[in-house]
N, C-alpha and C positions, 0 to 999 in steps of 0.2 A: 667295342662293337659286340653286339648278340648275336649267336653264329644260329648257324641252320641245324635245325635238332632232329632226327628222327626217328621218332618212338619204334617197337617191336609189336610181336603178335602173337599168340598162344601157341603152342606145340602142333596143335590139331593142323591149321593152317601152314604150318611147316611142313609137318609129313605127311599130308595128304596132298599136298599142289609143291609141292620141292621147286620144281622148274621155276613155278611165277612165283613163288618166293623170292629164290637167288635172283629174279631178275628185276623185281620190283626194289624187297632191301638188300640185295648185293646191291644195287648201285649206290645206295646211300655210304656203303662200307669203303675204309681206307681213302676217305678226302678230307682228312683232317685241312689238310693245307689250303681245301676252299672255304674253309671254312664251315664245313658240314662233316657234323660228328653223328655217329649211332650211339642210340640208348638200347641198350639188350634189357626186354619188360620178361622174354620166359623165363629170366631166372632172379634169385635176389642179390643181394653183394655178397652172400655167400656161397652160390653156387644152385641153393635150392630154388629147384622148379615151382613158379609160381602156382597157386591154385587156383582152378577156374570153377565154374559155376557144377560141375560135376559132382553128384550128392556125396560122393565118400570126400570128397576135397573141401566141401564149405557146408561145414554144420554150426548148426545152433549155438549160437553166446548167449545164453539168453537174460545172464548178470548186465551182461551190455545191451543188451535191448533186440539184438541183430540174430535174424531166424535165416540162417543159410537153405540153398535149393533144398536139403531134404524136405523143408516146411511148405515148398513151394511145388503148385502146380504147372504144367505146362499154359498154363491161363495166364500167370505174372509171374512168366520170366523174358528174358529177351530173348530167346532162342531154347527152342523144344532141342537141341541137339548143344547139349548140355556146355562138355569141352572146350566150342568152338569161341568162351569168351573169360577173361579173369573174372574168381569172384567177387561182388560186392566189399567182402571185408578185404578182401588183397589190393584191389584197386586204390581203397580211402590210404594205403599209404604209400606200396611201391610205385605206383606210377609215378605219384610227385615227389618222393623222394629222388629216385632216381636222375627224374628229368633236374630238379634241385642240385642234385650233385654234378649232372653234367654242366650244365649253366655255368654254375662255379668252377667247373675245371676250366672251363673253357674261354670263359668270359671274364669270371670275377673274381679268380685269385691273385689278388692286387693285394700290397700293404696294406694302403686304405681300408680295401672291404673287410681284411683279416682283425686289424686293430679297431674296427669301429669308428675312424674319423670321417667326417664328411667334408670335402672339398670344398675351396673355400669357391662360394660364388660371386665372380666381380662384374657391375652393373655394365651393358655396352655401352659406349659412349655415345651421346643425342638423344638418350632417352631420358623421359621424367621420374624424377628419385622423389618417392614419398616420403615427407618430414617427420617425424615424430621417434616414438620408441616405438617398436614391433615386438610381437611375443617371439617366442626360442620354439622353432619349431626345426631343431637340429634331432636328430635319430640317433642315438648311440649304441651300437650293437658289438657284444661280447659274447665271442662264440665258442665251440669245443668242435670243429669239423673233421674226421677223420683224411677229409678230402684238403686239408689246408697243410698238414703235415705234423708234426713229433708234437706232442702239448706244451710241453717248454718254449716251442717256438710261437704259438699262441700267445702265450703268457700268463701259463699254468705252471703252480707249481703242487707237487705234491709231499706226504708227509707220511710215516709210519705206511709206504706202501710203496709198490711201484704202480707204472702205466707204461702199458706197451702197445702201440698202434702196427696189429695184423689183421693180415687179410681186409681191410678195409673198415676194421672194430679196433675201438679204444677197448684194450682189457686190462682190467684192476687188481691188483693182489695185494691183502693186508698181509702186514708182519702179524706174526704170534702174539696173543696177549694185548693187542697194540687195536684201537681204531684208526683208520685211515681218513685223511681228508687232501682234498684239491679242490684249493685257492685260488680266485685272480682279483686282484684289486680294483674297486669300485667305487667312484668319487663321487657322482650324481647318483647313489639308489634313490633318494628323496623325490625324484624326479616321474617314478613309477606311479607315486599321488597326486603330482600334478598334470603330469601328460598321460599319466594312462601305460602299459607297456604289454611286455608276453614272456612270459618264460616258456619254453619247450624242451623237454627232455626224454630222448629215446635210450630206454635202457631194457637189460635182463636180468632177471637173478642165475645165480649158480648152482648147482648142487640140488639135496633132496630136500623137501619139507622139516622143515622143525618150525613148529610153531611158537608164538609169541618173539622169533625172531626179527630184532629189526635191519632191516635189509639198505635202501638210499635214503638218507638224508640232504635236503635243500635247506641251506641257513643264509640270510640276509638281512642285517640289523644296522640301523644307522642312529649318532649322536646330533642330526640334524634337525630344528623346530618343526612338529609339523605343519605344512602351511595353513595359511588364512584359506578358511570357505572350509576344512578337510576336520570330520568329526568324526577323534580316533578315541575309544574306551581303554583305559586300564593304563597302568603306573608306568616310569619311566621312558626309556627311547623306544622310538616307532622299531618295531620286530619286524620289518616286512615280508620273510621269509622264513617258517619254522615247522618244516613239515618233513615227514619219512613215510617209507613203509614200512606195515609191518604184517608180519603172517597171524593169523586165528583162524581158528580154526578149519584149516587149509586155502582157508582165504587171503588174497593178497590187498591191504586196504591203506586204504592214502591217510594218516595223519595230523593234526594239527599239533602241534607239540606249544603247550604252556602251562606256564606256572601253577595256576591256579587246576591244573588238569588237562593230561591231554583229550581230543576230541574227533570224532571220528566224520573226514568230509566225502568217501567214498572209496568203491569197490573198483580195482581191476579186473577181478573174478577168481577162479580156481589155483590156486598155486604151480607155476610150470616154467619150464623155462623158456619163454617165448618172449620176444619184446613185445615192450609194452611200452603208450605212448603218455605223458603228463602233458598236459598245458595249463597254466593257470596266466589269467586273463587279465591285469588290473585296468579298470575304469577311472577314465582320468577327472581329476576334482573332488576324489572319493577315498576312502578307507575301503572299497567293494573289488573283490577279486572272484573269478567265475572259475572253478575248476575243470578240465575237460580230461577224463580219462578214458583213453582210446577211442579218444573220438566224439566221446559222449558227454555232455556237459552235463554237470551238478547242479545244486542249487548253491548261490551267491552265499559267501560267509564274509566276515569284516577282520581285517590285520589290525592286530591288537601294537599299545605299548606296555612291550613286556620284560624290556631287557635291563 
């Protein structure tokens, strides 16, 4: 069952109307048991107060594309009294994150949803069953949820590091001298060419600036043919995963890592320690993957075979 969810509201509306506050979301609070949970939106999973449309709270990215209220007139905003709403860029993640993670507390922390299997579906009986072969349109999802519990219980494992799940953050620590990686084994990658798929990854960096450091890496390489219809360039097995970041010049920039040279598919922005969001996008029937950082989509590059 999907329970009854109910969102939060900006501080301004908190402390200036207290009374219909408490009376409107105190009632949504403490009914777990009906089935109706609160999402707290004034703050993030770390405690920090979310940012609304108030010029010192939502400036300029403008590597991202995204011009906060200082750029903006009282003309095109939604409210001349700035406070009264989150900003633009606060919205595009904590709202659905949050709501994302309640859902799943609430709803979808199941076996099933955790390991990626899909339920088997058995036809009613009386009805008509079409004959033939049918394509696989089964969903397979492998995740890293802080909201699911320890990453070994995932089915993570890791090497030359640890991982410790606080405060609601998976955090990493390499050994000395030593690169870190975390593992989980994966039997259909091939399947990201033919159906199409998403990787998502929320992450931050640690510490100060050193440039030409690299920072995350994403690897995903399979010995599988590539299939019929799917036209892949360059030597060996489909690489479909071969990408980091890395710092220049105080910039934080998504990489392609290969053989023949690595190449450069897009910026983060300034170097800091704020998360930051990756998605890259495969199109199904294709070697075409779309990259989206923070939100903002690239231009389309092709998975090489390079391994």
């Amino acid at each position: 069952d999907v329970p009854w969810i109910c969102g939060d509201t900006t501080y301004y509306w908190k402390n200036t109307y207290g009374t219909q506050y408490n009376t409107i979301y105190g009632a949504y609070k403490n009914r777990e048991s009906e089935g109706v949970y609160f999402v707290p939106f004034m703050t993030d999973g770390n405690g920090v107060n979310t940012a609304t449309n108030a010029p010192a709270e939502d400036p300029d990215i403008p590597a991202s594309g995204y011009y906060g209220a200082a750029s903006r007139t009282n003309g095109n905003q939604v409210s001349s009294n700035r406070p009264t709403h989150f900003s633009s860029w606060a919205r595009r993640s904590i709202i659905p994150d949050r709501m994302a993670t309640a859902i799943l507390n609430a709803a979808g922390r199941t076996s099933a949803f955790i390991s990626g299997k899909a339920p088997e579906i058995k036809p009613s009986p009386g009805g008509n069953t079409p004959s033939g072969p049918s394509a696989d349109t089964s969903v397979r999802t492998i995740s890293l949820l802080p909201a699911a519990g320890e990453a070994a219980a995932q089915g993570w494992s890791i090497k030359d590091g640890g991982i410790q799940l606080s405060d609601g953050v998976f955090k990493i620590t390499k050994q000395s001298n030593k690169t870190w990686s975390l593992t989980h084994p994966v039997d259909d990658a091939i399947t990201l060419l033919t159906q199409g798929g998403r990787l998502t990854c929320k992450f931050r960096l640690s510490g100060a600036l050193t440039n030409n450091q690299f920072g995350l890496g994403i690897y995903l390489y399979t010995d599988a043919p590539v299939p019929d219809g799917v036209a892949m360039t360059g030597t060996g097995n489909p690489f479909l995963m071969s990408y980091f970041t890395q710092t220049t010049d105080g910039r934080v920039n998504l990489m392609h890592h290969r053989k023949a040279g690595n190449t450069k598919l897009g910026e983060f922005g300034d170097y800091g320690n704020d998360w930051q969001t990756l998605e890259l996008v495969f199109t199904a029937g294709s070697a075409t993957v779309t990259p989206k950082l923070n939100g903002v989509a690239g231009p389309a590059f092709q998975v090489i075979k390079d391994s």
